[in-house]
C-alpha positions, -999 to 999 in steps of 0.1 A, spaced: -163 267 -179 -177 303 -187 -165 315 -149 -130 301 -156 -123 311 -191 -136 347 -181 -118 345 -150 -80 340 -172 -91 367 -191 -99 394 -165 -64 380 -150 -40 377 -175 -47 399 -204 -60 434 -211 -90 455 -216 -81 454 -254 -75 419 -257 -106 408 -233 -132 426 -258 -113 410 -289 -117 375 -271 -153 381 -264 -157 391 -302 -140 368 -314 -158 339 -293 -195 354 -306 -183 350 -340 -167 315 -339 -201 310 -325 -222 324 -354 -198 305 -374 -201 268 -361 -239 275 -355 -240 286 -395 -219 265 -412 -211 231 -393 -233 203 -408 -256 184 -388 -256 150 -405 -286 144 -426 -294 178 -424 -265 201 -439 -260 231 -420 -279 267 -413 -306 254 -388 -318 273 -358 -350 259 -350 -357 247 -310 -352 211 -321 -328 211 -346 -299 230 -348 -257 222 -340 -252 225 -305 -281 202 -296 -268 180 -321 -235 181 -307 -251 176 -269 -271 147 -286 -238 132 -297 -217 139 -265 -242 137 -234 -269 114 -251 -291 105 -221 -273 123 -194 -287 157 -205 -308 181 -181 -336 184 -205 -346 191 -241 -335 215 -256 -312 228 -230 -275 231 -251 -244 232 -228 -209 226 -250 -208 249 -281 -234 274 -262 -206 277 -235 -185 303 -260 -219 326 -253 -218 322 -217 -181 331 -217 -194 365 -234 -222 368 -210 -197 369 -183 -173 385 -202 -202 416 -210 -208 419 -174 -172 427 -169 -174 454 -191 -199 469 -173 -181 467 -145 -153 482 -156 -175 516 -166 -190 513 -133 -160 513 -116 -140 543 -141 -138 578 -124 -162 592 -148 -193 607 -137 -229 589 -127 -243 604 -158 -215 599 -181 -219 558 -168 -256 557 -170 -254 574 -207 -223 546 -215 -243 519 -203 -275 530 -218 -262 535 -252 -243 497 -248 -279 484 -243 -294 502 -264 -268 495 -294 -277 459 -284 -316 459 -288 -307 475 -320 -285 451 -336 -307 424 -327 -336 443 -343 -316 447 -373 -323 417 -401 -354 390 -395 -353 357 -378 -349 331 -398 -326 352 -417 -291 336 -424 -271 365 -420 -244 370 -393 -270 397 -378 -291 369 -366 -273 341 -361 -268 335 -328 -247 367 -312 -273 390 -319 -299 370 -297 -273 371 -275 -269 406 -276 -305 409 -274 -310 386 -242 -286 410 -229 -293 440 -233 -329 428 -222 
C-alpha cells in the first residue's frame, strides 16, 4: 500500500504537493493515534499493548495477524512517509548541486529529525511525540 500510494505521488503530482501529502499523512496520524477512542479505554494511549492501531488490527485481522504487536492499517500512513522521505532524499541526491552542498542538505534533514524527536518527553501528549516524531526519529536514525 505504502509503494503504491508513494508511487501516484512521485507520478502524478509535484515536489510541492508530495511534501504536503507526506505532512499531511504524519499528522492525520498523530491525530487518529491521539484522539480516536479505543473502547473501554478513551483515547491518548501509546503503550506496546495498548494503543489505536493495534486496536484497530485487533478488530480487522483478529487471528490472522503476523505477531503481537506488529500494527499494519493505520501504521501504513507512516510507511507512505517513509517511502515518501526516501524520495526526498533522492531528489537532493539527484539535484545539480554540489557533494557538499547534498551531504550538508542531508545532514541538516537528519539532524532536524533527531532533534524534533528529542524535543518534548515520552509519554508526553503533545503532537511532538505522538507518533511522527518517532517516526522522524527512526529515520533520521
Amino acid at each position: 500500500m505504502g509503494y503504491l500510494v508513494s508511487s501516484i505521488l512521485i507520478l502524478e503530482v509535484s515536489l510541492k504537493w508530495q511534501i504536503l501529502v507526506t505532512g499531511s499523512l504524519l499528522l492525520l496520524y498523530w491525530g487518529i493515534m491521539a484522539w480516536a477512542p479505543i473502547p473501554g479505554h478513551g483515547s491518548g494511549f501509546f503503550e506496546p499493548e495498548l494503543n489505536f492501531a493495534l486496536y484497530v488490527d485487533d478488530a480487522v485481522l483478529g487471528h490472522f495477524q503476523e505477531g503481537y504487536g506488529w500494527t499494519y492499517i493505520v501504521t501504513n500512513l507512516t510507511f507512505i512517509c517513509s517511502v515518501m522521505l526516501g524520495v526526498f532524499a533522492g531528489y537532493i541526491l539527484q539535484s545539480d548541486q554540489r557533494p557538499m552542498k547534498k551531504f550538508a542538505m542531508l545532514a541538516l534533514a537528519g539532524a532536524g529529525c533527531v532533534l524534533r524527536a528529542g524535543y518534548g518527553g515520552y509519554g508526553s501528549r503533545s503532537f511532538i511525540i505522538c507518533g511522527p516524531v518517532q517516526w522522524c526519529y527512526m529515520q533520521a536514525v
